[in-house]
C-alpha positions as CSV (number, residue, x, y, z in Angstrom):
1,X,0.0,0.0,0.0
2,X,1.9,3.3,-1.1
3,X,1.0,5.9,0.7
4,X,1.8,10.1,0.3
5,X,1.8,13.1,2.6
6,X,-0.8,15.7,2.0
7,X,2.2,18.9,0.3
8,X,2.6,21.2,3.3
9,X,0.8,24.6,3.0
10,X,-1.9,23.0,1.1
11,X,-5.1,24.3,2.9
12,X,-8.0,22.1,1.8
13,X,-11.7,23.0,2.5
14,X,-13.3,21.8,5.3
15,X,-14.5,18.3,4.6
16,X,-18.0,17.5,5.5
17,X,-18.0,13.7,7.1
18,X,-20.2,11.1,7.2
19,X,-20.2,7.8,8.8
20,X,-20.2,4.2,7.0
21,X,-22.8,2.0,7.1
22,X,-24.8,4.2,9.8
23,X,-28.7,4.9,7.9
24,X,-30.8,2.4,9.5
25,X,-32.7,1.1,6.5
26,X,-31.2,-1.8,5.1
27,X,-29.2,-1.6,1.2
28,X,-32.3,-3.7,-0.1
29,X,-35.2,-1.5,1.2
30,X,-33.1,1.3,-0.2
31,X,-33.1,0.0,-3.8
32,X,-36.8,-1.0,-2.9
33,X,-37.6,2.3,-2.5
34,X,-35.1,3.8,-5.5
35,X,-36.8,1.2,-7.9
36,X,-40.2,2.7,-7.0
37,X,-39.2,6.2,-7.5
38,X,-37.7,5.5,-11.1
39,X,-40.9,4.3,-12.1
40,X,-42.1,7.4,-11.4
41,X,-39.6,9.5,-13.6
42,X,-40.1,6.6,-16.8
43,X,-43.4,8.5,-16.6
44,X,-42.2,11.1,-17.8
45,X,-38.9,9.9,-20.5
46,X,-37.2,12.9,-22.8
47,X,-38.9,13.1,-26.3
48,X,-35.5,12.9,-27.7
49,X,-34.7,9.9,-26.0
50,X,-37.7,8.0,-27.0
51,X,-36.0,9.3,-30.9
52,X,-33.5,7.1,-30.0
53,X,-33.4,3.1,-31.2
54,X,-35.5,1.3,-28.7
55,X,-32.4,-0.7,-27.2
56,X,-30.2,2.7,-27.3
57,X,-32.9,4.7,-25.1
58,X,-32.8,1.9,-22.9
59,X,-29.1,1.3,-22.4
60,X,-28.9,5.6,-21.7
61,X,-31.5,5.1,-19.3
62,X,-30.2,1.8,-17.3
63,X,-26.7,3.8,-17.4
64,X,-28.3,6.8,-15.8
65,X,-30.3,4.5,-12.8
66,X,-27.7,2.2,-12.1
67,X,-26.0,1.9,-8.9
68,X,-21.8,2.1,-9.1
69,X,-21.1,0.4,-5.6
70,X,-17.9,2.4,-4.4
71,X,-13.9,0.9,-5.0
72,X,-11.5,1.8,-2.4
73,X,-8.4,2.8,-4.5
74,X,-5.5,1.9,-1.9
75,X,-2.9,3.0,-4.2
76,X,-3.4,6.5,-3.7
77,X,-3.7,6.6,-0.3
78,X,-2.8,9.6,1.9
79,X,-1.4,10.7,5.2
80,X,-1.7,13.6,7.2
81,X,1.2,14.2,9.9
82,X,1.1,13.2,13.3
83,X,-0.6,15.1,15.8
84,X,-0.9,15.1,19.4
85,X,-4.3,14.6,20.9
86,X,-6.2,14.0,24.0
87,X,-7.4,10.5,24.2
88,X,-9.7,9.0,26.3
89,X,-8.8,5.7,28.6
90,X,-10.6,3.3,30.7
91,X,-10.6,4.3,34.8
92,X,-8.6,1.1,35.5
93,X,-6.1,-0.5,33.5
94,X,-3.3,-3.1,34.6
95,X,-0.7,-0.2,34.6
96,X,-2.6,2.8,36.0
97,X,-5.4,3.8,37.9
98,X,-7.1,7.0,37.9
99,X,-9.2,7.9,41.1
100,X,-12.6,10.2,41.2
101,X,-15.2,10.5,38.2
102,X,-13.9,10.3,34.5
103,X,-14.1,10.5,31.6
104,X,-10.4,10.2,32.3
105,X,-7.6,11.7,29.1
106,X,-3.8,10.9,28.3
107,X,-1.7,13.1,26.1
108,X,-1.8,10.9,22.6
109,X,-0.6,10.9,19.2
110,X,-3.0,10.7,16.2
111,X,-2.7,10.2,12.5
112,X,-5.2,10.1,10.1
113,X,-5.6,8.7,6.6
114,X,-7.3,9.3,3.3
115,X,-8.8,6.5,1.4
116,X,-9.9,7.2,-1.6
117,X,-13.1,5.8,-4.0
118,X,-14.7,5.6,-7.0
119,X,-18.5,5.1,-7.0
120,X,-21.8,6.3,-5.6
121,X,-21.0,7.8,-1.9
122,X,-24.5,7.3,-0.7
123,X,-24.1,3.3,-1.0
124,X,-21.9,3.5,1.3
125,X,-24.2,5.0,4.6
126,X,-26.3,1.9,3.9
127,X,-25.4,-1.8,5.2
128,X,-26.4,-4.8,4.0
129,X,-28.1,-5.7,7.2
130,X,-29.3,-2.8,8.4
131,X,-28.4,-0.1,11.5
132,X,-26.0,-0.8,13.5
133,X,-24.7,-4.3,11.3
134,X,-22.1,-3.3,9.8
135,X,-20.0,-0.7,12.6
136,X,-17.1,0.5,11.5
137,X,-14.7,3.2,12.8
138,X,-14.2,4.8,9.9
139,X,-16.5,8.2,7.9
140,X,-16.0,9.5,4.4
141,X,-16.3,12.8,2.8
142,X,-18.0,13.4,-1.2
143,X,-14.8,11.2,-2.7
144,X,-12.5,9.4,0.2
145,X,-12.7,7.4,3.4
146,X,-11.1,9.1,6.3
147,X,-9.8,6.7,9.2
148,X,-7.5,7.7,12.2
149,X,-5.4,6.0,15.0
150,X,-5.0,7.1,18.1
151,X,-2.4,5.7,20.8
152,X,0.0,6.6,23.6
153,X,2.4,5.0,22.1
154,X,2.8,4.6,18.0
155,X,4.0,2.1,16.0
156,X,4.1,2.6,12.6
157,X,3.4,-1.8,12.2
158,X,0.7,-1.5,14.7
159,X,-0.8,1.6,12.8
160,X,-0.9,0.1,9.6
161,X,-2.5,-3.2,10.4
162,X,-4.9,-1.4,11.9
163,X,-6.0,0.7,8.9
164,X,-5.8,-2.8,6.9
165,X,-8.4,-4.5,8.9
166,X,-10.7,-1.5,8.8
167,X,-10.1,-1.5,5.2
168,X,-10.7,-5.1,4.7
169,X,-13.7,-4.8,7.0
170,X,-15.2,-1.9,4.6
171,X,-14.3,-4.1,1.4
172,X,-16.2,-7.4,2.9
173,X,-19.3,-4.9,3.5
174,X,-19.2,-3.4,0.3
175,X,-18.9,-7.0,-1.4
176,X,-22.7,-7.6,0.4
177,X,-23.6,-4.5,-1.0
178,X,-21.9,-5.4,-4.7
179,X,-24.3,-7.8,-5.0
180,X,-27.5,-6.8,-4.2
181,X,-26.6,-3.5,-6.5
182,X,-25.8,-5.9,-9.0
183,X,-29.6,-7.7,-9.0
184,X,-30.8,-3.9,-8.7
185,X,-29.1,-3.4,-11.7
186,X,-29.8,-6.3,-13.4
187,X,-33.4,-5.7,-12.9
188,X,-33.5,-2.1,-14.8
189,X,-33.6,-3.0,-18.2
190,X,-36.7,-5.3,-17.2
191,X,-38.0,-2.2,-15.3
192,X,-37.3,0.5,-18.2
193,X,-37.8,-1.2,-21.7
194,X,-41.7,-2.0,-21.6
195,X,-42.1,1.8,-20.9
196,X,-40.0,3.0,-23.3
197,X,-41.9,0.3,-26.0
198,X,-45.0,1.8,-24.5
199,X,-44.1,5.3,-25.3
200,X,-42.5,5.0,-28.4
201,X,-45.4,3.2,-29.4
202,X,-47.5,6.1,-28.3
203,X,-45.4,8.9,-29.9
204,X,-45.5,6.8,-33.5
205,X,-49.4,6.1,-33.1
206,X,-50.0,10.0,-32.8
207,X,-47.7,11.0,-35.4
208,X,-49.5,8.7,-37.8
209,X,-53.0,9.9,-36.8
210,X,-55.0,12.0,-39.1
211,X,-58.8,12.6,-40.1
212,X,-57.0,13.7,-43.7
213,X,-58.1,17.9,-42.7
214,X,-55.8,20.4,-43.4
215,X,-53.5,20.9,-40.2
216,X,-54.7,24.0,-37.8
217,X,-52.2,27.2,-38.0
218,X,-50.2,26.8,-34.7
219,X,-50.9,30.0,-33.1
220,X,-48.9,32.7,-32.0
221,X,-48.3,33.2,-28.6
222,X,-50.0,35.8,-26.9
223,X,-49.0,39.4,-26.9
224,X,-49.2,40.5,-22.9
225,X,-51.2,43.8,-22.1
226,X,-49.7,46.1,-19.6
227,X,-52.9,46.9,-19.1
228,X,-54.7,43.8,-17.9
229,X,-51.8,42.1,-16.4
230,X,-52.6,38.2,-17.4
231,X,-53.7,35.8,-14.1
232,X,-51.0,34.0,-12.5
233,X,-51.0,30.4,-13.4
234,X,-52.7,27.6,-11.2
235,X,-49.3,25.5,-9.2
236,X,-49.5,21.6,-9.7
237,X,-46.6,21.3,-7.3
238,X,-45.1,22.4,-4.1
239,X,-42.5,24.4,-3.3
240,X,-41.8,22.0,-0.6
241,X,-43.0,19.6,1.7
242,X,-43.0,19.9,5.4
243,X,-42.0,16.5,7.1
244,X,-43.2,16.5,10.7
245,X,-44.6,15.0,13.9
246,X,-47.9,15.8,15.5
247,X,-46.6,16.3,18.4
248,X,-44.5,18.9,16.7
249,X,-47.4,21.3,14.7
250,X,-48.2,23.3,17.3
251,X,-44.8,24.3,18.4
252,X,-42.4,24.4,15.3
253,X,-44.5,22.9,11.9
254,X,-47.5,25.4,11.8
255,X,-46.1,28.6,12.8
256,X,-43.4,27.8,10.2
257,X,-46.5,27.0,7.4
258,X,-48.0,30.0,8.0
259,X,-44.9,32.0,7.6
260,X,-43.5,30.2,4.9
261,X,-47.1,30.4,3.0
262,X,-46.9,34.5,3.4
263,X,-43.5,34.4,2.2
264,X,-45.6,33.1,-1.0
265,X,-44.0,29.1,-1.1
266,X,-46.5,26.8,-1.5
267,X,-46.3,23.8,1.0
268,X,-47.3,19.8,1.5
269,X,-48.8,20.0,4.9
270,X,-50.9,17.4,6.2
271,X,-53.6,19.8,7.6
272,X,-53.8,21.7,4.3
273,X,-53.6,18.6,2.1
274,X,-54.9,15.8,3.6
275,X,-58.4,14.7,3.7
276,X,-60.7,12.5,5.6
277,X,-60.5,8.6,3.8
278,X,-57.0,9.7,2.1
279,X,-54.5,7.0,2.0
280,X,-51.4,8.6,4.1
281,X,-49.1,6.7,2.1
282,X,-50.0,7.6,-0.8
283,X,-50.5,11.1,-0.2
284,X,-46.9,11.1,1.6
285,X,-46.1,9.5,-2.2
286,X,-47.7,11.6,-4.0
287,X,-46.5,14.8,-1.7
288,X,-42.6,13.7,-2.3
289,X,-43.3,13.7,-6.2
290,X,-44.7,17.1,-6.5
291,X,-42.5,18.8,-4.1
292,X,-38.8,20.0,-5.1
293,X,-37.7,20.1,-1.6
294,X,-38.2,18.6,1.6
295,X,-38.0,20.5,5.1
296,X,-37.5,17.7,8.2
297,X,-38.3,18.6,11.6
298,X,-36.2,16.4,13.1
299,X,-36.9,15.8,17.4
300,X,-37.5,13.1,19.4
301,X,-40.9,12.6,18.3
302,X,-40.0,12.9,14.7
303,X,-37.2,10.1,15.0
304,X,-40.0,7.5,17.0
305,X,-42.6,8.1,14.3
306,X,-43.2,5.6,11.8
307,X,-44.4,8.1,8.7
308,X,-42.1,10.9,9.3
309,X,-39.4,7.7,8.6
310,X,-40.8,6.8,5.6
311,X,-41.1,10.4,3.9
312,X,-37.5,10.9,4.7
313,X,-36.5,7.4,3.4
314,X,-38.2,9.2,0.3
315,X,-36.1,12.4,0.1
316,X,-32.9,10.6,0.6
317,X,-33.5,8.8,-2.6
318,X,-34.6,11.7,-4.4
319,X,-31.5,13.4,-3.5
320,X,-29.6,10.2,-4.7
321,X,-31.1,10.3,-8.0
322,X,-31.3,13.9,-8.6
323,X,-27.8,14.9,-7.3
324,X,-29.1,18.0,-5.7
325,X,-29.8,19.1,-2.5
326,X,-33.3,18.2,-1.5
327,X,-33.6,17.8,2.2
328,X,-33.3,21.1,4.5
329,X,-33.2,20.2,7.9
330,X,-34.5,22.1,11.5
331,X,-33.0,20.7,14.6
332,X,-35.9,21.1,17.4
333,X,-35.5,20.0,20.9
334,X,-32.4,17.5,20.1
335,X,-28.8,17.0,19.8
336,X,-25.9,15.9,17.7
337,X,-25.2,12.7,19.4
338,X,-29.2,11.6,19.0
339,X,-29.1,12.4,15.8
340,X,-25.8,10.5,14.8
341,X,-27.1,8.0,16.7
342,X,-30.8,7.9,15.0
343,X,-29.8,9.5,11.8
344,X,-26.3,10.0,11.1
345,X,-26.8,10.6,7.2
346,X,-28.4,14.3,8.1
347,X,-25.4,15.3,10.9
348,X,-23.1,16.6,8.0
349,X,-25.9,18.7,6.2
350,X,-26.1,22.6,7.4
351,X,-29.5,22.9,9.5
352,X,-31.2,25.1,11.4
353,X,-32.5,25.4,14.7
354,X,-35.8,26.0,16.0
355,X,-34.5,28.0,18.4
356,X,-33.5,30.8,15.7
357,X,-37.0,31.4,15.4
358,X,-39.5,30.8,12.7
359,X,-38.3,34.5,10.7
360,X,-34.8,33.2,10.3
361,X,-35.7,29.9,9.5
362,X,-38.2,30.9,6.7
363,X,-35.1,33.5,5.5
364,X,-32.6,30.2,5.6
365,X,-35.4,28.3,3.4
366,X,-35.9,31.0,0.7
367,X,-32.3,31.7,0.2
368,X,-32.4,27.7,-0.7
369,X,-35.4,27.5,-2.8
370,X,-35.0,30.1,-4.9
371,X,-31.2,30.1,-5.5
């Protein structure tokens, strides 16, 4: 394994880390989920890929869905220099003893290294057997896994085998993964061809229909009167949608729908939306497609809840698939370590607070929206 120090004077910005194998939904509910959302967008397939030969449109759009399970690339691994650290240690050991309440510290040294990939980050927050199965010390940023060793004492043979059993313990994990994103992917052309035959069928039929009448002018569009300024046009979709418990509304989720409502977004919000004999999955569905982003109140209540779960399983895979940022988080009434521990794919994203106050927070959201 070659490894390279990081050129001094080389001031890289700040990382934002994650940690492996820490979202508690399982690598198969996650393609589960991903496979029901791409039948959503064949729905809607580019004219000028449907142009295309039926097993060419196909092949663009399999290559667009697939899933690239990452590949560490140990020969361009890096090192950052030692550094000394405070590390914690047990109360008792069998050479030394430390006497009143801990947490007890002992001056360390600490070196980190950089492990980088090629693939889909995402695949790697999600184990092959859930939360919790697959623990590893180890978190990544957008394009490398980050790993560091602490100890009183270092040895550079002791240091190394350690980073090589984490690393083989991140490649056995991501074989698990390999495979199941294999059958996901196998399963795409199966998923995407009758849709495209369906609506290249579609596209010929209408181009072949006529009643033998001479074709009606196209007409010009509209010239706009500054006098009689035209009505704005109807919204079929949401500016957002408003993830939330119930226990939550009165506090935090309402006063930040009426705000946000005045500031002229339009919003998914149950009590505006939702009506007696609905089905709540399939409005939660139905709110995730229409909505181009999705604002999590994330508490204590939120993280028990079954259905505020399930709409965020939903944005994560949007913003899988769409490469953008889709979920804008508010802390309320919780910490970082419940939320690593609950949650730990949201910890790196920027969030706000419910404790800002419902003006700021609706300032924070509109500077995202409308960027």
């Amino acid at each position: 394994m070659a490894t390279r120090r990081r050129p001094r004077g080389v001031v890289a910005g700040r990382p934002r880390f994650r940690y492996l194998f820490r979202e508690q939904a399982t690598f198969y509910e996650l393609t589960l989920h991903l496979e029901q959302k791409i039948k959503q967008q064949l729905r809607r397939i580019d004219t000028q890929l449907l142009d295309l030969p039926t097993e060419e449109a196909v092949a663009n759009l399999v290559e667009q869905y697939a899933l690239h399970v990452p590949v560490l690339d140990r020969d361009h691994i890096t090192e950052s220099d030692p550094v000394q650290v405070q590390m914690e240690v047990p109360a008792h050991t069998q050479n030394r003893a430390f006497f009143g309440p801990g947490p007890h510290f002992v001056a360390a040294t600490a070196i980190t290294i950089n492990v980088p990939f090629h693939g889909d980050a995402n695949l790697l927050l999600y184990s092959a057997s859930g939360f919790g199965g697959n623990y590893i010390d180890a978190q990544m940023t957008d394009n490398s896994i980050v790993m560091t060793h602490k100890s009183e004492h270092p040895d550079a043979t002791v240091i190394k085998k350690d980073f090589d059993a984490r690393m083989m313990q991140i490649e056995n994990a991501l074989q698990f993964i390999r495979e199941q994103a294999k059958q996901f992917n196998d399963r795409l052309p199966h998923l995407v061809r009758p849709e495209v035959i369906k609506q290249q069928a579609i596209l010929q039929r209408n181009s072949n229909l006529t009643l033998g009448y001479g074709k009606t002018p196209v007409p010009a569009p509209p010239v706009a009167s500054s006098a009689q300024p035209s009505p704005p046009a109807v919204k079929e979709t949401f500016d957002v949608f408003l993830s939330h418990a119930s226990e939550d509304k009165s506090a935090i989720a309402r006063p930040l729908y009426e705000a946000l409502r005045a500031a002229g977004v339009t919003v998914w919000f149950d009590e505006a939306v939702l009506k007696m004999g609905d089905s709540l999955s399939g409005k939660i569905d139905e709110g995730l497609a229409r909505c181009a982003h999705g604002i999590v109140i994330i508490s204590p209540s939120f993280l028990a809840k079954r259905w505020p779960k399930k709409e965020l399983s939903g944005l994560i895979a949007r913003e899988m698939i769409g490469g953008k940022k889709v979920i804008l988080p508010i802390w309320h009434d919780i910490d970082e370590a419940t939320l690593v521990q609950h949650a730990p794919t949201l910890v790196d994203k920027v969030a706000g607070r419910s404790t800002d106050g419902v003006a700021a927070l609706t300032k924070m959201i509109l500077e995202v929206i409308r960027y």
